[in-house]
N, CA and C of each residue as an Amber inpcrd file, in Angstrom:
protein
   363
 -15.6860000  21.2290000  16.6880000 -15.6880000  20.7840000  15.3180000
 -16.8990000  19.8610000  15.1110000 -18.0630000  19.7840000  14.3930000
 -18.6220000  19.2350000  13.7910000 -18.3480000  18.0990000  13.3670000
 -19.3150000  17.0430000  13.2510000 -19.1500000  15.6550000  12.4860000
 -18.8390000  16.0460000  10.8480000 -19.3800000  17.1000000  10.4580000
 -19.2330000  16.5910000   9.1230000 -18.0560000  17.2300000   8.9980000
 -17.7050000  18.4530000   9.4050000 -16.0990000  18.8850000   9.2600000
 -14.9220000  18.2580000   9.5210000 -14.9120000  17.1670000  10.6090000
 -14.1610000  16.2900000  10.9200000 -13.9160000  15.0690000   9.9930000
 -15.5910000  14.3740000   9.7130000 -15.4600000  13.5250000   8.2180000
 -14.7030000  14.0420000   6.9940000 -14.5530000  15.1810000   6.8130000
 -14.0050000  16.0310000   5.5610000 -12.7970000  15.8880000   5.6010000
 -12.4030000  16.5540000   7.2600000 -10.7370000  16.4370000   7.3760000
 -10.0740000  14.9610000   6.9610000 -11.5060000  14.0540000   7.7730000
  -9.9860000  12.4890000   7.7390000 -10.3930000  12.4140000   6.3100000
 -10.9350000  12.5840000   5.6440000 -11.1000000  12.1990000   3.8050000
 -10.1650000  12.7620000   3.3630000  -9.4560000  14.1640000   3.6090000
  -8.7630000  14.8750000   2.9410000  -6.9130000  14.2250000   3.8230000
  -7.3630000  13.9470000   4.8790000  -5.9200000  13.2690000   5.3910000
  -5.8320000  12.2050000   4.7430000  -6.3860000  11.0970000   4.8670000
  -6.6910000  10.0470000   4.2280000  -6.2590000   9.9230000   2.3790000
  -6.7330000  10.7300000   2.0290000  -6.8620000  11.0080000   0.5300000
  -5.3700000  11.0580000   0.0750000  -5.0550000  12.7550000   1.1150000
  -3.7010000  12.7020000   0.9330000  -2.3990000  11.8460000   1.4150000
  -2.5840000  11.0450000   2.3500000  -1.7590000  10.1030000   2.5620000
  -1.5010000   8.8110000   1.5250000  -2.9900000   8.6050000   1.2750000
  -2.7040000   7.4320000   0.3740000  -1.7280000   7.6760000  -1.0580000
  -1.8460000   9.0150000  -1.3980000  -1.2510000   9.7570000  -2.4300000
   0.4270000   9.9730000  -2.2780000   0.0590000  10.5230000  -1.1120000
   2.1470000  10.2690000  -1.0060000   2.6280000   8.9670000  -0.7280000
   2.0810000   8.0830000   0.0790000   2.5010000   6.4150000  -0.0200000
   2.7750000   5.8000000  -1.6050000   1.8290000   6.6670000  -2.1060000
   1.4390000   5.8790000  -3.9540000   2.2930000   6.5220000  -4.5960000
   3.0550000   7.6260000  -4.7000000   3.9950000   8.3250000  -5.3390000
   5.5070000   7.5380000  -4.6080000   5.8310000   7.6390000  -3.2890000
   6.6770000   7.1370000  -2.5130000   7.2560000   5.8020000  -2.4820000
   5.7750000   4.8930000  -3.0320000   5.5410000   3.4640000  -2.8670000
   6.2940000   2.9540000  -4.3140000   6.1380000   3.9410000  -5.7400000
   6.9340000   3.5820000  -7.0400000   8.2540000   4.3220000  -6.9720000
   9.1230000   4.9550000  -6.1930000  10.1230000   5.2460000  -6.1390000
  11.1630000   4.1030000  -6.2490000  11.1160000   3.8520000  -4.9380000
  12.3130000   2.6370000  -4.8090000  12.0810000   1.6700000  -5.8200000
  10.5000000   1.5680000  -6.5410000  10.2640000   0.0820000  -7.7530000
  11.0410000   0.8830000  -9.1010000  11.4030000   2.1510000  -9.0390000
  12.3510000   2.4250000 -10.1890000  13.5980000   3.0950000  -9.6750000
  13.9850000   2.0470000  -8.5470000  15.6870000   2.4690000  -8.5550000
  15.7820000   3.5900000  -7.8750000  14.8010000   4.4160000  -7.2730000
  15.2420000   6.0650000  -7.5060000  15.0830000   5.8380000  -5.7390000
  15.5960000   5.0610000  -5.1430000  15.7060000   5.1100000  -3.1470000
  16.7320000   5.8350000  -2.8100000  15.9750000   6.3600000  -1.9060000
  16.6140000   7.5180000  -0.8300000  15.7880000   7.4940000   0.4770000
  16.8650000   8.0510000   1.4580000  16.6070000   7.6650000   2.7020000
  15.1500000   8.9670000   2.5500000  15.2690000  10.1540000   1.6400000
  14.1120000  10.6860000   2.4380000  12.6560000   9.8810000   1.4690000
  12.8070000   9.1450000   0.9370000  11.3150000   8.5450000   0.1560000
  10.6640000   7.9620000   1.6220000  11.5540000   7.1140000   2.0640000
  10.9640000   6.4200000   2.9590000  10.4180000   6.8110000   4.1980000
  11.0600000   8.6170000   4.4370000  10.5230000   9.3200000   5.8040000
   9.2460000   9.6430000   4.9460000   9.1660000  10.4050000   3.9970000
   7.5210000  10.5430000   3.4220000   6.8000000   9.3870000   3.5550000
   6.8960000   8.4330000   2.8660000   6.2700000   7.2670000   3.2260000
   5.7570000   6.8680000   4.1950000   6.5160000   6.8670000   5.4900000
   6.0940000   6.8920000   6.9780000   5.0080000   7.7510000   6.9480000
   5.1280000   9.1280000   6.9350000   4.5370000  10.2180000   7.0190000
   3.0600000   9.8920000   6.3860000   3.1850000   9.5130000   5.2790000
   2.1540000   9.0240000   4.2470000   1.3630000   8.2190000   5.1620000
   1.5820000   7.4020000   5.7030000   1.0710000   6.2570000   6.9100000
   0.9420000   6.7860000   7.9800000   1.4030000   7.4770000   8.4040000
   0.7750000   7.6170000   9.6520000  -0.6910000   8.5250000   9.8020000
  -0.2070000   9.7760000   8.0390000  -1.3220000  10.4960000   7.7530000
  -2.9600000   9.3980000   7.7650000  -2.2170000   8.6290000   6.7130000
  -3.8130000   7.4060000   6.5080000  -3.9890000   7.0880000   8.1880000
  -3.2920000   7.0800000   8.9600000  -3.8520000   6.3030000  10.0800000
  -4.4540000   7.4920000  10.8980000  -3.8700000   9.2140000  10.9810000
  -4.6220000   9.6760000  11.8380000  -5.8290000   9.9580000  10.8750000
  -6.0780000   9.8540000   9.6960000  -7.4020000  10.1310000   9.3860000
  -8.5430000   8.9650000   9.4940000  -8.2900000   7.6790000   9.5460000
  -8.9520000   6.4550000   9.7360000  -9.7100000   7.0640000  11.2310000
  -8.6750000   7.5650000  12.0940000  -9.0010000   7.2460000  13.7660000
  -9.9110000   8.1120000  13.4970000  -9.9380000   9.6120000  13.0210000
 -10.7280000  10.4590000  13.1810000 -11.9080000  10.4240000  12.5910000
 -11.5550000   8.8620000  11.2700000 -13.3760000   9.3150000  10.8240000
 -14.4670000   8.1060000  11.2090000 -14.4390000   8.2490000  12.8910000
 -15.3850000   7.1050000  12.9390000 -16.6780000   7.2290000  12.5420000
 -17.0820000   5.4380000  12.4150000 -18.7710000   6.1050000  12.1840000
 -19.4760000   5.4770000  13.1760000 -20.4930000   6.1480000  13.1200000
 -21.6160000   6.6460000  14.7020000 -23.3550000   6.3160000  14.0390000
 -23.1550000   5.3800000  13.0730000 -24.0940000   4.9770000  12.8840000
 -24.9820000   3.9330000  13.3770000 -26.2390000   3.2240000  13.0710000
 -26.8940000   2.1420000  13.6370000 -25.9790000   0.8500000  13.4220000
 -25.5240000   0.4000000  11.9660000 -24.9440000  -0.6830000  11.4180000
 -23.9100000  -1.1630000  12.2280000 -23.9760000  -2.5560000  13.0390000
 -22.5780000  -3.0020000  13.6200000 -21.3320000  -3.2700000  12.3740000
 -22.0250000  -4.0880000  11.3270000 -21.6630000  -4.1100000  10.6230000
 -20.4080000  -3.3950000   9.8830000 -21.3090000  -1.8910000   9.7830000
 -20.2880000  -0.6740000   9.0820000 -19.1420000  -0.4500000   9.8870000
 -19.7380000  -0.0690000  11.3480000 -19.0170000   0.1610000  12.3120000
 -17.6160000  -1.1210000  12.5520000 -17.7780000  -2.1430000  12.5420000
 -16.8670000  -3.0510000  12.1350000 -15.6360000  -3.2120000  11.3450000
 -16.3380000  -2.8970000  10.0940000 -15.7900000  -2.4230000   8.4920000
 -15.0400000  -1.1980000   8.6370000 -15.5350000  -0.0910000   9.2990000
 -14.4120000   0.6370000   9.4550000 -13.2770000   0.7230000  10.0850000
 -13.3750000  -0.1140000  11.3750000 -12.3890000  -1.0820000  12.0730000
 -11.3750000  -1.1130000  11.0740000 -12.1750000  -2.4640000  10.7230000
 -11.2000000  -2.5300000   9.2040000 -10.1560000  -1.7540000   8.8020000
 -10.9700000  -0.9570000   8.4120000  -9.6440000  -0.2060000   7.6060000
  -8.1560000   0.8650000   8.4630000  -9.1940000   0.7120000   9.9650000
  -7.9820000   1.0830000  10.6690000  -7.0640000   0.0460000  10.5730000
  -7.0760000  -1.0650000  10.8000000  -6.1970000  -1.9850000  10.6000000
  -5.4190000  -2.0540000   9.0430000  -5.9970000  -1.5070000   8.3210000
  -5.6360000  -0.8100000   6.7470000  -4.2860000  -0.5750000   6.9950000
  -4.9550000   0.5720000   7.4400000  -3.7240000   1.8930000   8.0820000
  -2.7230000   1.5790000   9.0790000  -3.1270000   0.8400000  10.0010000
  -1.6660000   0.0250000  10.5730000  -0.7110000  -1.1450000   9.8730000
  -1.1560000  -1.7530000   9.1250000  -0.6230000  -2.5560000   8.3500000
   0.3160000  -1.4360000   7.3020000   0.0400000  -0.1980000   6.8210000
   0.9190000   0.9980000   5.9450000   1.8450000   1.2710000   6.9730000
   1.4930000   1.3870000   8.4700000   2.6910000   1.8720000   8.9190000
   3.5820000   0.7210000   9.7090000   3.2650000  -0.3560000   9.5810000
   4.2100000  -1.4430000   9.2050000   5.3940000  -1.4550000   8.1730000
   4.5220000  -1.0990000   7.3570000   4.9200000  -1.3630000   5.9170000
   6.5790000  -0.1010000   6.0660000   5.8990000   1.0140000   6.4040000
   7.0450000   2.1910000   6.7120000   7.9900000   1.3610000   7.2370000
   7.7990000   0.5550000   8.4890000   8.4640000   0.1920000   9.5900000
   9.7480000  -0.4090000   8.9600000   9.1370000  -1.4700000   7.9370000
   9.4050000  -2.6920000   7.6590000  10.5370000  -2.2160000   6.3360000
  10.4180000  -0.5760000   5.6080000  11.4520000   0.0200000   5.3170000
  12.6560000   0.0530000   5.6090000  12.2630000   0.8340000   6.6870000
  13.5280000   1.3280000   8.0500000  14.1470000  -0.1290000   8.0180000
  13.7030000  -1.3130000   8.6580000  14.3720000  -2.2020000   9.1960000
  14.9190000  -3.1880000   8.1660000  14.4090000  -3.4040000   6.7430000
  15.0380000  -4.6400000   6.2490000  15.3710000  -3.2740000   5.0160000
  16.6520000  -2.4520000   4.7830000  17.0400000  -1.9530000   3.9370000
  17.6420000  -3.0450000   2.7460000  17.4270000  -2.3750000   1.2970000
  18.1020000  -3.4580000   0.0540000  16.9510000  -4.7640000   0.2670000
  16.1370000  -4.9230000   0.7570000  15.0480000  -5.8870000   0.4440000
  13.6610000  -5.2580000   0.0660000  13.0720000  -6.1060000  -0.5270000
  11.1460000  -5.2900000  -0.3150000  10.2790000  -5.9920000   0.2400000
  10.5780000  -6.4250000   1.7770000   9.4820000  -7.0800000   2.5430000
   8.6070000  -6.2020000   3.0460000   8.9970000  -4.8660000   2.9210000
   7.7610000  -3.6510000   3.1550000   6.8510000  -4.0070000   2.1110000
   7.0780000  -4.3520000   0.7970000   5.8240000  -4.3600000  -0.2310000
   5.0340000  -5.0540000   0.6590000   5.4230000  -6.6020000   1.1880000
   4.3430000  -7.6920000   1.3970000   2.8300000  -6.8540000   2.5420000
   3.5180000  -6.0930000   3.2770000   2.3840000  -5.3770000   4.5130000
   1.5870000  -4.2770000   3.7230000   2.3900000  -3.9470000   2.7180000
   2.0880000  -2.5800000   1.6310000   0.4090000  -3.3050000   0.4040000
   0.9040000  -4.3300000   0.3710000  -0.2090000  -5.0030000  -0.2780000
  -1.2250000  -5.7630000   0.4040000  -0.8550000  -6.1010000   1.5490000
  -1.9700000  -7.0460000   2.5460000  -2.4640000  -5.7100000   3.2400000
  -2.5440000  -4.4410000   3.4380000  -3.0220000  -3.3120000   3.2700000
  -3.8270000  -2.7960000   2.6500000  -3.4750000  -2.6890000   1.3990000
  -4.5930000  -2.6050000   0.2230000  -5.5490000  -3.5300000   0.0610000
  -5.3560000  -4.7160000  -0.2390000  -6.6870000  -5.6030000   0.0910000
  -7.5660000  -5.6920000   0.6740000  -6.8360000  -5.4140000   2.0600000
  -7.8930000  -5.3820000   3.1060000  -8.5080000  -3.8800000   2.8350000
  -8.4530000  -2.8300000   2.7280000  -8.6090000  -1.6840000   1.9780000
  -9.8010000  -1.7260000   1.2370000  -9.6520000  -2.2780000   0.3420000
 -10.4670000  -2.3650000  -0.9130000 -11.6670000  -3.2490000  -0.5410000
 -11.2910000  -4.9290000   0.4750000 -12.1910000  -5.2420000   0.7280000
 -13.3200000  -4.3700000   1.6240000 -12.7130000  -3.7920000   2.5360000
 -13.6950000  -3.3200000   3.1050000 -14.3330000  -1.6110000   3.2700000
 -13.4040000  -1.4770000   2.4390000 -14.3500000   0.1680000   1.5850000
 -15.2960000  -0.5710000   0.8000000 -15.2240000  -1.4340000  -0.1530000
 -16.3960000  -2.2780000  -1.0850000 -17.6160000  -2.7470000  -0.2650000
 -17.1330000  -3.0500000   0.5130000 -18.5230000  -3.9610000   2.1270000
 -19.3640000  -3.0540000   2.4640000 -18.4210000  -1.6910000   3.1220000
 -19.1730000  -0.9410000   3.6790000 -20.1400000  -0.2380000   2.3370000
 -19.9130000   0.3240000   1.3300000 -20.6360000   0.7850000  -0.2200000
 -22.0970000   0.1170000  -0.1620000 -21.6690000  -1.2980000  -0.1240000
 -22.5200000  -2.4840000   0.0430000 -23.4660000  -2.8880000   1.2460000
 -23.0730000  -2.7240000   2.1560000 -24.1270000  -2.7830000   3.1530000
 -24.4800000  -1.2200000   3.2950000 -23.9500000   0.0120000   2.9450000
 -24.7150000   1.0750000   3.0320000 -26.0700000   1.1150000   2.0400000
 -25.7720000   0.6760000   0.8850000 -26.8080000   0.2110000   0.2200000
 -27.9590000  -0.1440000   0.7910000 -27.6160000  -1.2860000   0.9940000
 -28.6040000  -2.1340000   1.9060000 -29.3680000  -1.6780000   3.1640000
 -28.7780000  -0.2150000   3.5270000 -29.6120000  -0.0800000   4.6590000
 -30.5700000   1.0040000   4.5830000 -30.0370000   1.6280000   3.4190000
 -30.6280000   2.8700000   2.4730000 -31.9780000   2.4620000   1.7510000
 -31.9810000   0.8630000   1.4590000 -33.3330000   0.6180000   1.0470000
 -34.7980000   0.6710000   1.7470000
């Protein structure tokens, strides 16, 4: 398999995981919980995490290379978040890992944008 076919796959794992977490993730916020939301959900997470592993980058930048770190830790913090389902049922302490996830997410998809920039000049 090719680098760029492999980059494609974890985008499209990735893509689609974050998508069933995000459909999965407003279920239980309107009442509508069931034991199987939360096996998708997992599923959803673990998808984001095997596509993180698979899309490393192999570039010069420690930096980037860092940043994408990052977001593996993204992706383990989602399957916390699954975890944290399973174990505290009738509470939402899964949101708290579900959102310290995304942040870190956002921060460092934004970094890397940003120092790719920067190296492109």
């Amino acid at each position: 398999m090719t680098q760029e076919n492999r980059t494609q796959l974890s985008n499209v794992l990735v893509l689609t995981g974050l998508f069933v977490m995000l459909v999965m993730a407003v279920m239980p916020i309107l009442n509508l919980n069931q034991e199987w939301m939360r096996w998708a959900f997992a599923v959803g997470a673990v998808t984001v995490l095997v596509g993180r592993l698979m899309g490393t980058y192999n570039g010069p930048s420690l930096r980037i290379k860092r940043l994408h770190r990052i977001l593996i830790t993204s992706a383990i913090m989602y399957c916390a978040s699954a975890v944290m389902m399973f174990l505290s049922r009738g509470t939402n302490d899964w949101i708290g890992f579900l959102l310290a996830g995304v942040v870190v997410q956002v921060y460092a998809s934004w970094m890397i944008d940003r120092e790719s920039a920067k190296t492109e000049k």
